[in-house]
C-alpha positions as a Markdown table, in Angstrom:
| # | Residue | x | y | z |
|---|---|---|---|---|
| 1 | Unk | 116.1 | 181.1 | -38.7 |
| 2 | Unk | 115.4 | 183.4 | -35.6 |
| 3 | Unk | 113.9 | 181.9 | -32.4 |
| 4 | Unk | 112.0 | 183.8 | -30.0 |
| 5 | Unk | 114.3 | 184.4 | -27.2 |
| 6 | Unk | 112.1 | 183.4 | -23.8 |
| 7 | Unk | 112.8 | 181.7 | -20.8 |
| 8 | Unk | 112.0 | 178.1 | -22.8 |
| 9 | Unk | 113.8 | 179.0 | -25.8 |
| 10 | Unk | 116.6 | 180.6 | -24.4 |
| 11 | Unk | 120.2 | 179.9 | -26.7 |
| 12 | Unk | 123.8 | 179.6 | -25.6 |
| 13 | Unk | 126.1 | 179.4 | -28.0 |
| 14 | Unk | 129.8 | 179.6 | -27.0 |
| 15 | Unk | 133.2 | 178.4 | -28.7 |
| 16 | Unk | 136.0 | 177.1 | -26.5 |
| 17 | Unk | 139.5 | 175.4 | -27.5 |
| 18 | Unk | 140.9 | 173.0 | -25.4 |
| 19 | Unk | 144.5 | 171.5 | -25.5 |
| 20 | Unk | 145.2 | 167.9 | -25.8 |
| 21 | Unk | 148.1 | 166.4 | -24.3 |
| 22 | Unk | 150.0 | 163.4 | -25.0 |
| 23 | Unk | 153.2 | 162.2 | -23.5 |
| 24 | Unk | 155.2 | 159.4 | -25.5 |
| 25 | Unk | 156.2 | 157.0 | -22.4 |
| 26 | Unk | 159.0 | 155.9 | -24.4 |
| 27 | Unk | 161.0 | 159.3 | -25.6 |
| 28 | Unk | 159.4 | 161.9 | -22.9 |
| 29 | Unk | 158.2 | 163.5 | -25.9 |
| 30 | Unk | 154.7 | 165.8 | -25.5 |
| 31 | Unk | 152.3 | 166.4 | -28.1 |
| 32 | Unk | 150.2 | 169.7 | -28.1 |
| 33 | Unk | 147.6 | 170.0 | -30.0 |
| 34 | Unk | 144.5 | 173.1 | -29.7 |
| 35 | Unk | 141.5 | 171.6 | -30.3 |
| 36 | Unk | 138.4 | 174.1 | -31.3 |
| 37 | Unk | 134.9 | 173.2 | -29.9 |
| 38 | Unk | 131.8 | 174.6 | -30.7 |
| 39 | Unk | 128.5 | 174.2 | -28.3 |
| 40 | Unk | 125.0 | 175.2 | -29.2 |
| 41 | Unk | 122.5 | 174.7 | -26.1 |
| 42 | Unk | 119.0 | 174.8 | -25.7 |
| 43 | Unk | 116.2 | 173.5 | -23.2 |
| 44 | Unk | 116.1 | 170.3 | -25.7 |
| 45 | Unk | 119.6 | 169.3 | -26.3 |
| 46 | Unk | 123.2 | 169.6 | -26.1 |
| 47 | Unk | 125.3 | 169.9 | -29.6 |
| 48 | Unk | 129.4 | 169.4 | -29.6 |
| 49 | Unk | 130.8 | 170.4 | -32.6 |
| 50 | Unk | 134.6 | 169.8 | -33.9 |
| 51 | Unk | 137.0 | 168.8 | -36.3 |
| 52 | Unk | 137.9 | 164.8 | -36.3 |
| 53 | Unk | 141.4 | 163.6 | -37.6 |
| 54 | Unk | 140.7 | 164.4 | -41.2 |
| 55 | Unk | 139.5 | 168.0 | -40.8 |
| 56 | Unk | 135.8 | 167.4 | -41.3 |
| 57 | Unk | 133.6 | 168.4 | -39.2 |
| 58 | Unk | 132.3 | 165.7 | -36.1 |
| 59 | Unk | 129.1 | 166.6 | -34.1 |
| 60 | Unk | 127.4 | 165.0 | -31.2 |
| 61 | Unk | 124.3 | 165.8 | -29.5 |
| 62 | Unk | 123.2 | 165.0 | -26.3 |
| 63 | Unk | 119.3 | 165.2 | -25.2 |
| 64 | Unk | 118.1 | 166.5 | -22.1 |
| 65 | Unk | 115.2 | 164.7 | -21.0 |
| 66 | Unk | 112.6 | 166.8 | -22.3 |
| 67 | Unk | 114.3 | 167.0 | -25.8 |
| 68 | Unk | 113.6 | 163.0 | -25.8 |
| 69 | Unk | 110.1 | 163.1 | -25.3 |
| 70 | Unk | 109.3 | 165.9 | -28.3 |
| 71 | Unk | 111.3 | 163.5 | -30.5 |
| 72 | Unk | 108.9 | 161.1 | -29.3 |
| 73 | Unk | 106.3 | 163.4 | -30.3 |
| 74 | Unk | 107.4 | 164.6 | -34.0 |
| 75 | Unk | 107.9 | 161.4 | -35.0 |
| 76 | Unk | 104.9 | 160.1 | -33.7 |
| 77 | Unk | 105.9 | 158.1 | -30.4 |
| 78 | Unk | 104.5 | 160.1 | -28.0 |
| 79 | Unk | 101.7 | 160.2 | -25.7 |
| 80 | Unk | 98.4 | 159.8 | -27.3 |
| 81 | Unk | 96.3 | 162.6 | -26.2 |
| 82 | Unk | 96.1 | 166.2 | -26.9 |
| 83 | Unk | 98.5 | 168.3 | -24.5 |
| 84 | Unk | 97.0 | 171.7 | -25.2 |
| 85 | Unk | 93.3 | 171.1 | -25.2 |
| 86 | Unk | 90.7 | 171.7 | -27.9 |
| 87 | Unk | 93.1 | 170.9 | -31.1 |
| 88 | Unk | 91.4 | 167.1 | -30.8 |
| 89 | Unk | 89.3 | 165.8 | -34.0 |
| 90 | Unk | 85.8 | 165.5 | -33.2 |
């Protein structure tokens, strides 16, 4: 699927790694490990994307304010009224 690429539309996508690391208080011992991330941004919303323990793939999305209220509106929550003007039912 290809979006227009405008001002309102306009895509990041970027993938990082970051390194976790934990220090075992008891022997000294640090753990490494490279963790791949994945992010996918538009005007709506916010999407993380990784591995979790088991290799599968774990995703979470964060909405930006504006992304909440046209979930609002495709699922039927939203404001009442025509936005756009003339696409009423008469």
């Amino acid at each position: 699927m290809t979006l227009p690429v405008t001002e309102e539309y306009h895509l990041f996508c970027k993938r990082a790694e970051r390194r976790a690391e934990v220090r075992d208080d008891r022997t000294g011992r640090v753990y490494r490990r490279e963790l791949p991330i994945d992010y996918y941004e538009t005007a709506n919303f916010l999407k993380l994307s990784g591995e979790n323990m088991d290799g599968s793939v774990s995703q979470i999305v964060f909405f930006t304010p504006r992304g909440v209220e046209r979930v609002k509106d495709i699922t039927g929550k939203g404001l009442d009224h025509d936005r756009c003007g003339g696409h009423g039912h008469e």
